[in-house]
N, CA, C and O atoms as CSV, one atom per row, in Angstrom:
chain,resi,resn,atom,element,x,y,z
A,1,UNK,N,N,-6.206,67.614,-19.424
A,1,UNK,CA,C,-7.189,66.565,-19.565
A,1,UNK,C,C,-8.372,66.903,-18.660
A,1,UNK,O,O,-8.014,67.311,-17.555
A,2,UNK,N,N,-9.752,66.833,-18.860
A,2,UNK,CA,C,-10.763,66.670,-17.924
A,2,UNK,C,C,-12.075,65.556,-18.859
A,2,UNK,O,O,-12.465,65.222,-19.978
A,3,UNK,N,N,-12.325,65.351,-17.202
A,3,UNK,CA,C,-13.716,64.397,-17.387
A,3,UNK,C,C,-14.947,65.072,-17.487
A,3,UNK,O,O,-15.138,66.230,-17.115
A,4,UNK,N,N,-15.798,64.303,-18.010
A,4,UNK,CA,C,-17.370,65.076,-17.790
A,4,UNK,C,C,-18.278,63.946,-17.343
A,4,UNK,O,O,-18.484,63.123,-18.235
A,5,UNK,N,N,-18.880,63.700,-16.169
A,5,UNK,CA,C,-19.889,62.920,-15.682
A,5,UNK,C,C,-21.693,63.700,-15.320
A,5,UNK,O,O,-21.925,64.763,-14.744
A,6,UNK,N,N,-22.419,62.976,-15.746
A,6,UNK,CA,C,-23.746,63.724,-15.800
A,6,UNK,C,C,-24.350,62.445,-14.707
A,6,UNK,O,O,-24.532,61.238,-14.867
A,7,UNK,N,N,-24.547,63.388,-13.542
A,7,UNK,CA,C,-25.171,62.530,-12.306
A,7,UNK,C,C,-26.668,62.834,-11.733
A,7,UNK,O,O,-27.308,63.724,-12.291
A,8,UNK,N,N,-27.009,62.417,-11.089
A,8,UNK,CA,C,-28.913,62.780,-10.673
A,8,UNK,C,C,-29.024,63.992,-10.755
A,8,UNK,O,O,-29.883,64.382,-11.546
A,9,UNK,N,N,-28.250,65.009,-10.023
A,9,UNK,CA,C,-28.583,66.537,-9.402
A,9,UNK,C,C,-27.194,67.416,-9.853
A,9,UNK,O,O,-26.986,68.556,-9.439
A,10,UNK,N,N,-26.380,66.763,-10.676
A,10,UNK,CA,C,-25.308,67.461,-11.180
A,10,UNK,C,C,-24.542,67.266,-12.435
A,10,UNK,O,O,-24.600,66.147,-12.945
A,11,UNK,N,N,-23.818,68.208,-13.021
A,11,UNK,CA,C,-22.814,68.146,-14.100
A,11,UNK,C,C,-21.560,67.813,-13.650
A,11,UNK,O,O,-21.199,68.943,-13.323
A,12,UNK,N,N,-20.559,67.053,-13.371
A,12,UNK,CA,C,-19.619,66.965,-12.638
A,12,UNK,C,C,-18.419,67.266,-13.817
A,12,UNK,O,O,-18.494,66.601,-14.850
A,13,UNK,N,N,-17.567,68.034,-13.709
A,13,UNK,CA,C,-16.575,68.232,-14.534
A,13,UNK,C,C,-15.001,68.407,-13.693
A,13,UNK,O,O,-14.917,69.216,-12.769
A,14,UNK,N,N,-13.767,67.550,-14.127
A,14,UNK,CA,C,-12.729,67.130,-13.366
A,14,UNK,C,C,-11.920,67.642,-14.200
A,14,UNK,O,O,-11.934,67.144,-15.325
A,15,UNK,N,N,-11.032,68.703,-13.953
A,15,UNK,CA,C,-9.426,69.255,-14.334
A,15,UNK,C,C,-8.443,68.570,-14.062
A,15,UNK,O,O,-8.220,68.722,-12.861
A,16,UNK,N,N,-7.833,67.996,-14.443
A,16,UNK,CA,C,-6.717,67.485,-14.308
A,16,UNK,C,C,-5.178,68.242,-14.964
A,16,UNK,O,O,-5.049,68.241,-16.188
A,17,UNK,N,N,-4.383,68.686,-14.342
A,17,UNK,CA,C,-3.234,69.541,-14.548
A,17,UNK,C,C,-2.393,68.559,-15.233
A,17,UNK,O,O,-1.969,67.650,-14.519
A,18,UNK,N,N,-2.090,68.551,-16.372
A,18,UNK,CA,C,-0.774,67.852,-16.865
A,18,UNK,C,C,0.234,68.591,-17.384
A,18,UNK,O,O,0.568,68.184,-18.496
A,19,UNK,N,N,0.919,69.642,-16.941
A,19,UNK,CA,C,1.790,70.294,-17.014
A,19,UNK,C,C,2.924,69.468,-16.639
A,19,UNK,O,O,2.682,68.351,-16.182
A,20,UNK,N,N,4.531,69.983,-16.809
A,20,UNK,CA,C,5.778,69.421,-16.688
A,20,UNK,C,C,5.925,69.301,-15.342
A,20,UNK,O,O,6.150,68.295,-14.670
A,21,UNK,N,N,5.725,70.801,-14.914
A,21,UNK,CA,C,6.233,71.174,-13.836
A,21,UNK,C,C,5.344,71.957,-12.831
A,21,UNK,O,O,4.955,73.054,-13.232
A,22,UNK,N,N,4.908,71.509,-11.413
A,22,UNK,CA,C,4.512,72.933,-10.492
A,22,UNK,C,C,2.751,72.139,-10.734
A,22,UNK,O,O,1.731,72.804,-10.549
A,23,UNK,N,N,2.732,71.197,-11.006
A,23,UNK,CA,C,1.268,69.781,-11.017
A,23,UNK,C,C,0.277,70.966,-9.977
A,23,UNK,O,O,0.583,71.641,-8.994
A,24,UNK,N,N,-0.511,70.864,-10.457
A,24,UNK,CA,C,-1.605,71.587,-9.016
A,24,UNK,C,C,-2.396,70.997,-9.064
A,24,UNK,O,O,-2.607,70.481,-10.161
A,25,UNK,N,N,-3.636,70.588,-7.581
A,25,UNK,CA,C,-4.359,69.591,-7.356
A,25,UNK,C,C,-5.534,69.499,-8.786
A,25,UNK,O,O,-5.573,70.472,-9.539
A,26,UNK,N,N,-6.345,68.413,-9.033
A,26,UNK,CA,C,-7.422,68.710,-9.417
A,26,UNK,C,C,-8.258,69.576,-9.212
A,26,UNK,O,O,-8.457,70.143,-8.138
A,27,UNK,N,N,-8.882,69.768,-10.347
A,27,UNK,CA,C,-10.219,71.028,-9.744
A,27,UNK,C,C,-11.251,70.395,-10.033
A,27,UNK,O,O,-11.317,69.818,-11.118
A,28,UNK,N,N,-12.647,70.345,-8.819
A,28,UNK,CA,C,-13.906,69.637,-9.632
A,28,UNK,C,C,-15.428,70.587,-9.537
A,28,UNK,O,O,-16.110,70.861,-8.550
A,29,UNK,N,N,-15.608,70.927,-10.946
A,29,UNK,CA,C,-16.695,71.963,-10.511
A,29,UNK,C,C,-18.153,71.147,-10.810
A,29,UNK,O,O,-18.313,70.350,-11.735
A,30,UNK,N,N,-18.872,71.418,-10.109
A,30,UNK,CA,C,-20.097,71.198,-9.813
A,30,UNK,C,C,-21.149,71.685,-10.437
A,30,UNK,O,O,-21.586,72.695,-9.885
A,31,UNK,N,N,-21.926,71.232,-11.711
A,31,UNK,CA,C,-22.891,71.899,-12.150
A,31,UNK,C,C,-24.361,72.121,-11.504
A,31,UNK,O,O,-25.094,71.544,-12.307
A,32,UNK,N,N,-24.995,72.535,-10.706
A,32,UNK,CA,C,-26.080,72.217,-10.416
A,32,UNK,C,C,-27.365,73.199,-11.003
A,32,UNK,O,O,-27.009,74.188,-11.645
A,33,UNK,N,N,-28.954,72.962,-10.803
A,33,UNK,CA,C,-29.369,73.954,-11.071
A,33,UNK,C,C,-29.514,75.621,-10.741
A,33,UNK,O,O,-29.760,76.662,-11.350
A,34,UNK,N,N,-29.216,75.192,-9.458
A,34,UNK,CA,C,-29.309,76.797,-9.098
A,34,UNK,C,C,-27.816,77.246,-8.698
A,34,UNK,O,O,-27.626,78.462,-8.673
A,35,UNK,N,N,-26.837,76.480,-8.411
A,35,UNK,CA,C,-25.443,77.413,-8.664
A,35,UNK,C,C,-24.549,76.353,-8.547
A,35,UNK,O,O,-24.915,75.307,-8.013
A,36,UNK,N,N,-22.860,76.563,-9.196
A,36,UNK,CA,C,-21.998,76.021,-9.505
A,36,UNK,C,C,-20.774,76.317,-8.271
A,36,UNK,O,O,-20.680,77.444,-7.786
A,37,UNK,N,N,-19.795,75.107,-7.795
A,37,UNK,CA,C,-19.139,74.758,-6.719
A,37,UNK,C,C,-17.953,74.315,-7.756
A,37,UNK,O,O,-17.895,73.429,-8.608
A,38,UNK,N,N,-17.253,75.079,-7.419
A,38,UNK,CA,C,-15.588,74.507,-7.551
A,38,UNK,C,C,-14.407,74.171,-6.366
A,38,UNK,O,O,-14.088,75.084,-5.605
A,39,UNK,N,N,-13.877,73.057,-6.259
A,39,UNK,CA,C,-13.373,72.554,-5.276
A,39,UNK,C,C,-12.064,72.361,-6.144
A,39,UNK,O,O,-11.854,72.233,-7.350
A,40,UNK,N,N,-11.016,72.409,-4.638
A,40,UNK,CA,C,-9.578,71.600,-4.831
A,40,UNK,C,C,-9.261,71.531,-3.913
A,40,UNK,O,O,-9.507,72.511,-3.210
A,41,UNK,N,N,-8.433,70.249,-3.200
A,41,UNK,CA,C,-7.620,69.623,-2.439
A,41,UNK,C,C,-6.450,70.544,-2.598
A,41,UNK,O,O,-5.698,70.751,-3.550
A,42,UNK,N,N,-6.532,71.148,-1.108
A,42,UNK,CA,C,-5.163,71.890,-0.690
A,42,UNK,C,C,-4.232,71.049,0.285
A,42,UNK,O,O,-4.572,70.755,1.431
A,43,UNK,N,N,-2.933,70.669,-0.334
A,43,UNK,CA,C,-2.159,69.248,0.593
A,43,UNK,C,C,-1.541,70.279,1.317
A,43,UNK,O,O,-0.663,69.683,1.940
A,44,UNK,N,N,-1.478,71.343,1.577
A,44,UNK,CA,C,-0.686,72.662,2.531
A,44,UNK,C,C,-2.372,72.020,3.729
A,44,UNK,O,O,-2.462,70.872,4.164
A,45,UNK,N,N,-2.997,72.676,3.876
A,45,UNK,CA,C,-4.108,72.574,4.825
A,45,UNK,C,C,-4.968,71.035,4.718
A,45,UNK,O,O,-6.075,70.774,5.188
A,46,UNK,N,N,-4.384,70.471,4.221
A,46,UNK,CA,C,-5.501,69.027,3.847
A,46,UNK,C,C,-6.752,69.048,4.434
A,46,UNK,O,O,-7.461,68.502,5.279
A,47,UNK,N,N,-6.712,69.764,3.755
A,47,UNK,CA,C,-8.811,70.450,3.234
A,47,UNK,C,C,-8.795,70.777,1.890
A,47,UNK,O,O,-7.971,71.356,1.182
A,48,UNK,N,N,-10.154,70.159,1.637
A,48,UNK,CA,C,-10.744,70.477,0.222
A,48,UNK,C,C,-11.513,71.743,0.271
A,48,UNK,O,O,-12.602,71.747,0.844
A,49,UNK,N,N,-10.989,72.940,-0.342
A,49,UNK,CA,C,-11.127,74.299,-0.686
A,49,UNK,C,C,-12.637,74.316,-1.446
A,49,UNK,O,O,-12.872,73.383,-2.215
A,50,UNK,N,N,-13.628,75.322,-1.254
A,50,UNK,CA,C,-14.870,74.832,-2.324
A,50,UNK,C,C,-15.162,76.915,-2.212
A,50,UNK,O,O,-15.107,77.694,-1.261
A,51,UNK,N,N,-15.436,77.090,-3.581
A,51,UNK,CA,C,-16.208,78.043,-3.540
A,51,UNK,C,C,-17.124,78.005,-4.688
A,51,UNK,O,O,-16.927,77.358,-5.717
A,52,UNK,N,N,-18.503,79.013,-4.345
A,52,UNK,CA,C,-20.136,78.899,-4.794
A,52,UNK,C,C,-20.305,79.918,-5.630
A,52,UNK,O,O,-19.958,81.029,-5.230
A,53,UNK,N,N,-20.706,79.820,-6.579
A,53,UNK,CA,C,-20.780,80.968,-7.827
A,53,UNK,C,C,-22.417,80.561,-7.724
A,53,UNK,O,O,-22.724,79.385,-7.530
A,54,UNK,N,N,-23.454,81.616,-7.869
A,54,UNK,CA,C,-24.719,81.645,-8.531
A,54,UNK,C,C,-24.144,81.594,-9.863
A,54,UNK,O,O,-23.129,81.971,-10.450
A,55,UNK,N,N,-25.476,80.821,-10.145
A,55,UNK,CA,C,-25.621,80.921,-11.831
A,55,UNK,C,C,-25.312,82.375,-12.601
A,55,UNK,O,O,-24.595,82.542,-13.588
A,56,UNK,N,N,-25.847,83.082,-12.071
A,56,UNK,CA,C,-25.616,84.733,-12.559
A,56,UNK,C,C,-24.026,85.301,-12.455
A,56,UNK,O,O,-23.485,86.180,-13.125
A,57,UNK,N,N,-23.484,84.473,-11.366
A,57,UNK,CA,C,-21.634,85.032,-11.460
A,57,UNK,C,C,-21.000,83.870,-12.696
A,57,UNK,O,O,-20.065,84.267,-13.390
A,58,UNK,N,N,-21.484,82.622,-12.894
A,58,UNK,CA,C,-20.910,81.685,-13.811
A,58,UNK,C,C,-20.866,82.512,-14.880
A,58,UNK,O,O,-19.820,82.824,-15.449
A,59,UNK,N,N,-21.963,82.888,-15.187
A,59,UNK,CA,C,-22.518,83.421,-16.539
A,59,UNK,C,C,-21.178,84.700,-16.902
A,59,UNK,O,O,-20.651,84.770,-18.012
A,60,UNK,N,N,-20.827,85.574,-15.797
A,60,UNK,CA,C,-20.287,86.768,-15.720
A,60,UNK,C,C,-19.114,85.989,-15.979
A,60,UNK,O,O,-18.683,86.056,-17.130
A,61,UNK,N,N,-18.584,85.359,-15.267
A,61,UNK,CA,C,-17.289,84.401,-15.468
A,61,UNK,C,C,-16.803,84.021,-16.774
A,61,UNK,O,O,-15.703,84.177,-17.304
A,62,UNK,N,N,-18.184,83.334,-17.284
A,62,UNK,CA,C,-17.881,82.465,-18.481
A,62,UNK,C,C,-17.274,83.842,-19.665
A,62,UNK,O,O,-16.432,83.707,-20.553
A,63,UNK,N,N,-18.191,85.366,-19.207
A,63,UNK,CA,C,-18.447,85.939,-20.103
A,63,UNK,C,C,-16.900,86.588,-20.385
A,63,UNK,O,O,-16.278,86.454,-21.439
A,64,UNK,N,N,-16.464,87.282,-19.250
A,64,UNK,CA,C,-15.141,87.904,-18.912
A,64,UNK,C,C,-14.220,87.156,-19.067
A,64,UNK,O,O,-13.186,87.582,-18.552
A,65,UNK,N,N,-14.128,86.158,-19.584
A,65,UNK,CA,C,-13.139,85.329,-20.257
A,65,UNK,C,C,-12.401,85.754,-21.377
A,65,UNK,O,O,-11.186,85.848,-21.546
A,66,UNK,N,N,-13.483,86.023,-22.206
A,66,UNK,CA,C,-13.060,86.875,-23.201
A,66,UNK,C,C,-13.269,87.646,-23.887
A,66,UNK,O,O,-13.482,87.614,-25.099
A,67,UNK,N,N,-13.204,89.038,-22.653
A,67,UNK,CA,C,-13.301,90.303,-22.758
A,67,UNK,C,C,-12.079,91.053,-22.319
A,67,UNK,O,O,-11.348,90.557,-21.462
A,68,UNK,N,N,-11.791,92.328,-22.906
A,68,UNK,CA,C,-10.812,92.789,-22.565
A,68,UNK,C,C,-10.688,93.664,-20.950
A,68,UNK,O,O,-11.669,93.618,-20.208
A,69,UNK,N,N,-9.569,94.346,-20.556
A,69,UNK,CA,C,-10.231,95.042,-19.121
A,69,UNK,C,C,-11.091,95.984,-18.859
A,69,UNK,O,O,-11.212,96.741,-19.822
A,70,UNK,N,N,-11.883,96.322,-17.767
A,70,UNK,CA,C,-12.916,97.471,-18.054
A,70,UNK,C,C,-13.975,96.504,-16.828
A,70,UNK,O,O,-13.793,95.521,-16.109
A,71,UNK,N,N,-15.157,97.484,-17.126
A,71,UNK,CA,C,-16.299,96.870,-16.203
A,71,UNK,C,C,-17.656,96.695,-16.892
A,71,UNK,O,O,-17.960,97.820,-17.289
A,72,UNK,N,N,-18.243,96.163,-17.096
A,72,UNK,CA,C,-19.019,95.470,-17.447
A,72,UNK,C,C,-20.336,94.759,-16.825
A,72,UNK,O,O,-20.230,94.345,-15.670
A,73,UNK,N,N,-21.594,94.582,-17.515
A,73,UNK,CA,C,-22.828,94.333,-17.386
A,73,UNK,C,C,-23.165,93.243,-18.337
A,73,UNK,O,O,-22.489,93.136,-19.361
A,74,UNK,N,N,-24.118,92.446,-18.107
A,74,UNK,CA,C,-24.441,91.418,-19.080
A,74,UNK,C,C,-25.967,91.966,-19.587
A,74,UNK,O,O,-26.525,92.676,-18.751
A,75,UNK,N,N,-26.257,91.875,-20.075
A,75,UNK,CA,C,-28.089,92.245,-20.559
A,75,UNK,C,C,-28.570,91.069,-19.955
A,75,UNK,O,O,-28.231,89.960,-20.367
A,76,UNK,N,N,-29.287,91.220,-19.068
A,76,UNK,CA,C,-30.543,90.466,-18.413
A,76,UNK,C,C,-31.374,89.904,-19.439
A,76,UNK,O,O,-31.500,88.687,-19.581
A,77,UNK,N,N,-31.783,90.517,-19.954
A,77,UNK,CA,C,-32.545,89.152,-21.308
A,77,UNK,C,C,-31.590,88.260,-22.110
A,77,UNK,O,O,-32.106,87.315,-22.708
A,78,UNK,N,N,-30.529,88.401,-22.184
A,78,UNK,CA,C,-29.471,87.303,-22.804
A,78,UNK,C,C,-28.842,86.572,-21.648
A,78,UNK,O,O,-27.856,86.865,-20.971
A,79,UNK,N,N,-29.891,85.260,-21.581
A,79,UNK,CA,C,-29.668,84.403,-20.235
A,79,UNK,C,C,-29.086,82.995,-21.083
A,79,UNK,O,O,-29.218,81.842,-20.671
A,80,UNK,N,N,-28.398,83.414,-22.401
A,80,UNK,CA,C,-27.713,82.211,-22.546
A,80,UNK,C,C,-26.177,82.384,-22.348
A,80,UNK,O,O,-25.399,81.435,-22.446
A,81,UNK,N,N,-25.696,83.980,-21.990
A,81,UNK,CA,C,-24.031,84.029,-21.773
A,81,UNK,C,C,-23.880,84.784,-20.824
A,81,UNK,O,O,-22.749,85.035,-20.408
């Protein structure tokens, strides 16, 4: 299950794990304009974990999803993937 909230300065999007077994915290990533934040509540350290992707690693992210293994470049003029 996840949520999608559209706020002043962000895209807010919420993971929610509904698996049987082995539940892992929410994840909440952060859309902003100039780069994207994904967080989760670690109950081992009770701290909320956050790491910062530029827009340019999202993009790489989104892209290597589904690609096979190997290394890879995106074309700089195709700034929609």
């Amino acid at each position: 299950m996840f949520s999608i909230e559209h706020e002043f300065d962000a895209t807010v999007v919420t993971l929610v794990d509904e698996g049987s077994e082995n539940l892992q915290e929410d994840v909440i990533v952060n859309s902003f304009e100039e780069c994207v934040t994904i967080e989760q509540f670690d109950p081992r350290t009770d701290q909320t974990m956050r790491i910062t992707l530029s827009i340019s690693q999202m993009r790489d992210l989104a892209a290597a999803i589904e690609l096979p293994e190997g290394v890879y470049r995106r074309d700089p003029s195709d700034s929609k993937t």
